[in-house]
C-alpha positions as CSV (number, residue, x, y, z in Angstrom):
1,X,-35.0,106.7,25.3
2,X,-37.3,109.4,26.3
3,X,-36.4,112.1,28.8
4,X,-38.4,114.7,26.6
5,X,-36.5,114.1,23.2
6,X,-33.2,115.3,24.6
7,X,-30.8,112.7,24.4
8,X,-30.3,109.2,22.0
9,X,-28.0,106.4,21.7
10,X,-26.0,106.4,18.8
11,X,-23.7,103.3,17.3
12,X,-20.1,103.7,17.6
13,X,-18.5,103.9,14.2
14,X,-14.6,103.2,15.1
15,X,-12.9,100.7,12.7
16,X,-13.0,97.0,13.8
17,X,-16.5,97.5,16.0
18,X,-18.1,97.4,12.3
19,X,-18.8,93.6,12.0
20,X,-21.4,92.7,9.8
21,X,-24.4,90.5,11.1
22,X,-25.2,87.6,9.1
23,X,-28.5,87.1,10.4
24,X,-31.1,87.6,7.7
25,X,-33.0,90.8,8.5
26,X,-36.7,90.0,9.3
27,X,-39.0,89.6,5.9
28,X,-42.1,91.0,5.2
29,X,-45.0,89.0,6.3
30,X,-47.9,91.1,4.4
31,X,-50.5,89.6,1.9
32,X,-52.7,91.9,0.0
33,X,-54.2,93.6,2.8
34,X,-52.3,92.3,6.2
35,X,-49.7,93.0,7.6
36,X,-48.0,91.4,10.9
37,X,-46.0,93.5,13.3
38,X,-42.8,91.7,12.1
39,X,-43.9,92.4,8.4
40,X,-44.6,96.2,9.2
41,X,-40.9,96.2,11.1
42,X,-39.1,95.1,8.0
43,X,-40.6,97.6,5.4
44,X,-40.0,100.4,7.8
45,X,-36.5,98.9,8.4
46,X,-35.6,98.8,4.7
47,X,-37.4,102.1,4.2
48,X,-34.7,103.7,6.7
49,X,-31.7,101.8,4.8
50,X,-32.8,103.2,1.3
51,X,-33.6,107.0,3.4
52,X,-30.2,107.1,4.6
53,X,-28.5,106.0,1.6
54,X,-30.7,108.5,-0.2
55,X,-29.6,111.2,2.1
56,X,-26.3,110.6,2.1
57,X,-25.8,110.6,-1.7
58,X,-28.0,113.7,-2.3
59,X,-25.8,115.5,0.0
60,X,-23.0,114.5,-1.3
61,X,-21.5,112.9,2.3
62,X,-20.1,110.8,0.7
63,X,-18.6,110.5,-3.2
64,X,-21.0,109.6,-6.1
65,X,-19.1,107.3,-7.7
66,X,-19.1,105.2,-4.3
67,X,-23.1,104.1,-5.1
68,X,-24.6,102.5,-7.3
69,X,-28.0,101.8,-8.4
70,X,-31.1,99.6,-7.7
71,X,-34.4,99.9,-8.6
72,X,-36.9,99.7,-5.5
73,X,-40.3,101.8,-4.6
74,X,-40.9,102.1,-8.6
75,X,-37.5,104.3,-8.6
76,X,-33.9,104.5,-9.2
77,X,-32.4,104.1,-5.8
78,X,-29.0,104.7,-5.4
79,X,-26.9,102.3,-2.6
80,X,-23.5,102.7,-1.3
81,X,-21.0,100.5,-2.1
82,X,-18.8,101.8,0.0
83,X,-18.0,97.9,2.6
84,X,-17.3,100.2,6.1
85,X,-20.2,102.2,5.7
86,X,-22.2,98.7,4.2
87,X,-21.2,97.0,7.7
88,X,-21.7,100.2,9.8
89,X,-25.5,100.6,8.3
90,X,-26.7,96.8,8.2
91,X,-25.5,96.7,12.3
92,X,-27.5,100.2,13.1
93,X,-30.7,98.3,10.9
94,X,-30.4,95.2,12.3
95,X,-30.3,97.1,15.9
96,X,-33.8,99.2,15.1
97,X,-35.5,95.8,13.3
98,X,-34.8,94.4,16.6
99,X,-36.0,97.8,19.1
100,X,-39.2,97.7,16.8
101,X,-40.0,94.1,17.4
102,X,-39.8,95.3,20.6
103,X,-42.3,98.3,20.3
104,X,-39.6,100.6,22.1
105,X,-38.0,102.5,19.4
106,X,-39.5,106.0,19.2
107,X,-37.4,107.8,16.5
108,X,-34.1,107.7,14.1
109,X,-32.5,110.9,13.4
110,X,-29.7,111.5,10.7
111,X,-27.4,114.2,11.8
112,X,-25.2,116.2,9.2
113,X,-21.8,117.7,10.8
114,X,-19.4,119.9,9.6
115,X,-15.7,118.2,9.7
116,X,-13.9,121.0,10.6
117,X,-16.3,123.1,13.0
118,X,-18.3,120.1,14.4
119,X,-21.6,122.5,13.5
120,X,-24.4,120.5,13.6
121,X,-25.7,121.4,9.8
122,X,-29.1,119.3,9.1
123,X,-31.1,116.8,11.3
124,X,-33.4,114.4,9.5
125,X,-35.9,113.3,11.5
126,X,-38.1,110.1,11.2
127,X,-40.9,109.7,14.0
128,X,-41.9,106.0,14.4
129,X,-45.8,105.5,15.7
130,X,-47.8,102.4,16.6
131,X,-50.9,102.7,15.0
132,X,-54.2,101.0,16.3
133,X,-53.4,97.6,14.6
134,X,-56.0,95.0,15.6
135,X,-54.5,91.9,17.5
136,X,-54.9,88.4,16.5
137,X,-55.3,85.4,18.8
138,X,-51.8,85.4,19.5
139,X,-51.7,88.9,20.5
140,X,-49.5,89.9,17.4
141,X,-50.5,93.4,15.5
142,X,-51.9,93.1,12.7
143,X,-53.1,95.9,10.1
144,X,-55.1,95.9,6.4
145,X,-53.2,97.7,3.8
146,X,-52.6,96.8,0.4
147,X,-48.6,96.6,-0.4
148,X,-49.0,99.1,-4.1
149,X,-50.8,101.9,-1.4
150,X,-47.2,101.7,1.2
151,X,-45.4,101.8,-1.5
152,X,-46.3,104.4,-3.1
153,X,-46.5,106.3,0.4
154,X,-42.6,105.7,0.4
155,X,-42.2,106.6,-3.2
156,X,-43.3,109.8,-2.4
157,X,-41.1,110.7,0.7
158,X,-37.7,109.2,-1.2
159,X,-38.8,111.9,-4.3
160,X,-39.0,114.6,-1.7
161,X,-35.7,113.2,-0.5
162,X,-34.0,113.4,-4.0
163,X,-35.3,117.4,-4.6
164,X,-34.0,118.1,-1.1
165,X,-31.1,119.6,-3.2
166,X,-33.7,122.5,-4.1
167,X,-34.7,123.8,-1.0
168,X,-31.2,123.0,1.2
169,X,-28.0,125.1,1.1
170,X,-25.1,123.8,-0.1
171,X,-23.1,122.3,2.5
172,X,-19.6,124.5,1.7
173,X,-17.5,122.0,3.3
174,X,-16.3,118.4,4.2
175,X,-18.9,116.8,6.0
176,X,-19.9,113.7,8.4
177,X,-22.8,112.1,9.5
178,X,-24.4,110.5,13.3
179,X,-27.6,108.0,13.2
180,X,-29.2,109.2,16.5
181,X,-31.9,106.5,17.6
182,X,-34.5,107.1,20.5
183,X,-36.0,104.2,22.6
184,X,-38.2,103.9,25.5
185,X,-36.0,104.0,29.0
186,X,-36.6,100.1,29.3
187,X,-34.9,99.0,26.0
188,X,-32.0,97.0,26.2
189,X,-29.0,98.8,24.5
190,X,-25.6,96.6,22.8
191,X,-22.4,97.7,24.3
192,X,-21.8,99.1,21.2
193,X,-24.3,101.8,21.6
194,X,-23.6,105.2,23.8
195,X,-25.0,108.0,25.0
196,X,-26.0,110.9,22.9
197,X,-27.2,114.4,23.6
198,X,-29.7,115.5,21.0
199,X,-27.5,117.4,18.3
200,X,-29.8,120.0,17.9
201,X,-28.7,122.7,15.5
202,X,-27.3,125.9,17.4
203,X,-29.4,128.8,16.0
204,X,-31.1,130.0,12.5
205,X,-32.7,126.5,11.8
206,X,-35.7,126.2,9.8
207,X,-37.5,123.1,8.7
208,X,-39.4,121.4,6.4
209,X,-41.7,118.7,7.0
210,X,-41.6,115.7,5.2
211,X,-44.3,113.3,3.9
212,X,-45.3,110.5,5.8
213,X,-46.5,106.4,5.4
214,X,-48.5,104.6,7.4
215,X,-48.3,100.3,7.2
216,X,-51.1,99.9,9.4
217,X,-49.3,99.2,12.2
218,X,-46.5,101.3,12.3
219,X,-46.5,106.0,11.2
220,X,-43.4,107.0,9.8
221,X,-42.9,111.1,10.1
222,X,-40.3,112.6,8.5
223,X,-39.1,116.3,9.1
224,X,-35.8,117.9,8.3
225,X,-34.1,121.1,9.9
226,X,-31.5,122.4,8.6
227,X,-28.9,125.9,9.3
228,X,-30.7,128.7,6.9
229,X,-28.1,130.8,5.5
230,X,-26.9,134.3,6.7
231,X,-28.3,137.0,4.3
C-alpha cells in the first residue's frame, strides 16, 4: 500500500496457516524478444523466490545443510529444503504473482531480526516498476527483450547477493526473517495477510545499492541497509 512507504502487509507465518497452493505459478510467455505482462510477472516472481532463498542462506538464517542446490541464471543456486518454509515462500510468491498481474504491487522487502532483541538488523529492498511496455490489441503489456540479456541482468544481482558476506557484519546472534510487501491502497489483501509498520532499522544504518533488471515491462531495484557496527 502506499501511505509514503511507511507501512506493508506481511504473511502470517503461524503453523497450520502454511498450506501450500497447488495452482501452477504463472509461466513465462517470452519469445526471443517479447515479453507479455504475465511472462514478465513470472520471471520477476521466480527471481524473488531464488533472492530470498539466496539471502537467507548467505546469512546463515537458516542452517546450510537445510539447501540444496540447482543450477539456474548460469549459477549454482542454492534452495531450501526446509517443507514449512517451502509452503510459507510458494504462498507469499503465489500472492505477489497474483498483486503483479494486477499492476498494484510496488515493493517486497526482506527484513532480518534479531531473536532475542527484536532489532531490526538488515532490510533488503526490491522496488518493482512498470516500465513503458507497448500494448497490444488486447491491451496486455508487452516489451522486446531477448531472454540471454534478463538473465544475465539477474545473474549479476544474485552474485552481488552471494558476496554480500563481504561487505555485511556478521549477524552475532540467532536470527529471523519478515517478507514485507507494498501494494497500491486498492489491492485486495487474503485474510492471511496483516498490517505492517515499515521495520525500518533504529539508527547507524548504511546501505548499499544493489544492481537492477529490467524485462521490458517490469524494473526491479534492489538496495540493502543494514546496522553498521559500533567502532
Amino acid at each position: 500500500m502506499k501511505k509514503g512507504y511507511d507501512r506493508a502487509r506481511r504473511h502470517t507465518r503461524a503453523v497450520g496457516r502454511l498450506v501450500a497452493r497447488t495452482d501452477a505459478m504463472a509461466t513465462a510467455q517470452a519469445t526471443k524478444n517479447n515479453i507479455t505482462l504475465k511472462g514478465s510477472t513470472a520471471i520477476v516472481t521466480e527471481f524473488f523466490g531464488y533472492a530470498v532463498n539466496s539471502i537467507l542462506y548467505q546469512r546463515g538464517i537458516y542452517p546450510p545443510e537445510s539447501f540444496e542446490r540447482k543450477n539456474k541464471y548460469g549459477l549454482g543456486m542454492l534452495v531450501t529444503t526446509d517443507e514449512q518454509l517451502k509452503a510459507y515462500l510458494v504462498n507469499v510468491l503465489q500472492q505477489i504473482n497474483d498483486w503483479m498481474l494486477q499492476k498494484t504491487l510496488q515493493k517486497l522487502v526482506l527484513v532480518v531480526t534479531a531473536v532475542g532483541s527484536h532489532e531490526v538488523l538488515e532490510r533488503w529492498v526490491f522496488d518493482i516498476v512498470q516500465e513503458d511496455a507497448n500494448v497490444d490489441e488486447r491491451g496486455d503489456a508487452v516489451g522486446e527483450k531477448s531472454d540471454k540479456e534478463i538473465q544475465t541482468e539477474i545473474s549479476a544481482i544474485i552474485r552481488q547477493i552471494t558476496a554480500s558476506v563481504t561487505f555485511l557484519p556478521l549477524l552475532e546472534e540467532q536470527c529471523t526473517f519478515d517478507l514485507l510487501v507494498y501494494t497500491n491502497d486498492d489491492a485486495e489483501v487474503p485474510v492471511q495477510w496483516e498490517e505492517s509498520d515499515a521495520r525500518y532499522i533504529a539508527d547507524n544504518a548504511e546501505q548499499v545499492k544493489l544492481r537492477s533488471f529490467s524485462t521490458s515491462v517490469h524494473k526491479v531495484e534492489g538496495l540493502v541497509s543494514y546496522k553498521a557496527s559500533e567502532d
